[in-house]
N, C-alpha and C positions, 0 to 999 in steps of 0.2 A: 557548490562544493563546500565540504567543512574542513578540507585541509588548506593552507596556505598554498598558492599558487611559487614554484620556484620559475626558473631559466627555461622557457620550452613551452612556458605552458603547461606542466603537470607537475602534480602532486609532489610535494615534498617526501621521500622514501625517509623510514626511521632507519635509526642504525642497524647494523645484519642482528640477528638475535634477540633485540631491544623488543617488549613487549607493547603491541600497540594499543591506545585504547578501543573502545568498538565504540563509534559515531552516528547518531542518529543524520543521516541524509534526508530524506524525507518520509512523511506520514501522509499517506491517500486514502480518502475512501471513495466508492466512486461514485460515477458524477449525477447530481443529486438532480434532474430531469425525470430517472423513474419515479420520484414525488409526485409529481405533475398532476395524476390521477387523481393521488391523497387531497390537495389542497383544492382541487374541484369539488369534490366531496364534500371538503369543510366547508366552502364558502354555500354549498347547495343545502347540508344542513342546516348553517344558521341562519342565511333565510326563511328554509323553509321552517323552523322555531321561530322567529321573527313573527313570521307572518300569522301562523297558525297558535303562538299562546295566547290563551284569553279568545279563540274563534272558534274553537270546535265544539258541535252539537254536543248536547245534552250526557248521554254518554258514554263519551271520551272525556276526560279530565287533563288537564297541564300535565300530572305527573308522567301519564301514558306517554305523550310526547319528549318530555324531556328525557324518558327511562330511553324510551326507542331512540331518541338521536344520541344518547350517551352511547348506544349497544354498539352504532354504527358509526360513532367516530372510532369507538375502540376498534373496532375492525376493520374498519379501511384507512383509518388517517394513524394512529396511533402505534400498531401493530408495525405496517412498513415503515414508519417512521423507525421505528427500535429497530427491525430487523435493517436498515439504511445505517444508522447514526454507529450499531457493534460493530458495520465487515470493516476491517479497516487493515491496509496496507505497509507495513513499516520497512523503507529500505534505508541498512546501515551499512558501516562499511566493511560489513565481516558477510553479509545474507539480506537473505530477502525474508520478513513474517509476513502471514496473513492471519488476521484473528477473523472469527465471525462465530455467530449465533447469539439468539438473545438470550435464553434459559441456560442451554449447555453452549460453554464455551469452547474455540475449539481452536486450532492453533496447529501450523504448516510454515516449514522452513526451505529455506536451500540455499545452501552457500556458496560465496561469489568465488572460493577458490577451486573448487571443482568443476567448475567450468558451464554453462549452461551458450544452447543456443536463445535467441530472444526472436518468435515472430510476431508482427504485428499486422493486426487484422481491424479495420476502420470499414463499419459501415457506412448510407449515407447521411444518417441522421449523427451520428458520431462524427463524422468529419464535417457537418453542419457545428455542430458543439464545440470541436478543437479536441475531441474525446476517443476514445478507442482502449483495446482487448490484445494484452500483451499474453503472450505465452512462452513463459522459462521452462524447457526440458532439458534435462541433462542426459538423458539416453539411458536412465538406468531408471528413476522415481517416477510416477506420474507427473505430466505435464501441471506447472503450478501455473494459470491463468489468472491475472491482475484483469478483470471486466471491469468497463467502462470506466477507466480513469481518465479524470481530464491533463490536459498537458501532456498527450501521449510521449508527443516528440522529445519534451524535455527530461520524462523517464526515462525513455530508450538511449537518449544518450548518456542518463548518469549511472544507468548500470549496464551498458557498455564500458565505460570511464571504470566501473567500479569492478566487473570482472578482470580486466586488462592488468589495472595495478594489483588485484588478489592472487593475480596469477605470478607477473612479474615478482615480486614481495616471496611466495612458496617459493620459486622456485631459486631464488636466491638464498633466503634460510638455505634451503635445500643444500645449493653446492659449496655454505659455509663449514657442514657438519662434518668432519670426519668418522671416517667409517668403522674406524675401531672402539673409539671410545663413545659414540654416542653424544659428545659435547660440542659445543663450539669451538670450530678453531679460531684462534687469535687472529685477526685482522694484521695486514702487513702493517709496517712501518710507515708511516711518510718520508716519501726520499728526503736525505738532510740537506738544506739551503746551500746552495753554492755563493 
């Protein structure tokens, strides 16, 4: 949590009206196993460079080899690499972002006061990992799906934690404002010390 724990166990509430700031909670990308392929790759190119510079017949030359394992780190080691290191998950305390793509950039929200259900879906390799595939829908957007992020458990329960107080927090504003003028009403008095 990035607020200060009070009495209870939860979140310190700002004052009715008082403007919050928005708090980075956590940044996810997910969990970096789809690599796995990538760095077999690498290590089976540079062997096979290893082995084959300065071996091959007459003609093929070094550079043929080096050009060809450059082509195919670029494409299997490099390429998922960038499309892995852009998708990336940010929960704050106002919404959820997901950015992703390498060339065009692309970027999806949903805020934690409108309320969203969260399912969680853990295959077996995912629950090998500690990993798993949340789904925030709110009943009106498309479903915004966080895949394979690791520490499923510990996200599901910070934006649970973080819808709960976005909700509590509206709806408090909410029945601070009076209905005629559009402003804040004055907060009572504290009763005077006896």
């Amino acid at each position: 949590m990035t607020q200060p724990i009070g009495t209870g166990a939860r979140p310190l509430a700002p004052a009715p009206g008082a403007p919050t700031p928005e708090l980075r909670i956590a940044r996810v990308r997910p969990h970096a196993r789809r690599l796995f392929w990538s760095v077999l790759v690498l290590l089976a190119v540079a062997g096979a460079v290893g082995f084959f510079y300065g071996n091959l017949p007459a003609p093929f030359e070094n550079w043929m080899l080096l050009t060809a394992a450059a082509v195919v780190v670029f494409l299997l080691v490099l390429l998922p690499f960038l499309a892995w290191w852009s998708h990336t998950y940010v929960i704050t305390t106002r919404r959820v972002i997901e950015r992703y793509g390498v060339f065009v950039r692309r970027r999806r929200e949903l805020s934690h006061v409108r309320g969203y259900s969260i399912g969680v879906r853990r295959g077996i390799l995912q629950r090998l990992w500690g990993a798993g595939t949340l789904t925030l829908s709110n009943g009106v957007d498309e479903p915004l799906r966080l895949r394979n992020i690791p520490n499923v458990a510990l996200v599901h329960e910070a934006l649970v934690d973080q819808v709960e107080v976005n909700q509590i927090l509206a709806h408090r504003d909410a029945q601070s404002m009076t209905p005629t003028s559009g402003t804040f009403a004055t907060p009572p008095a504290p009763p005077a010390p006896v």
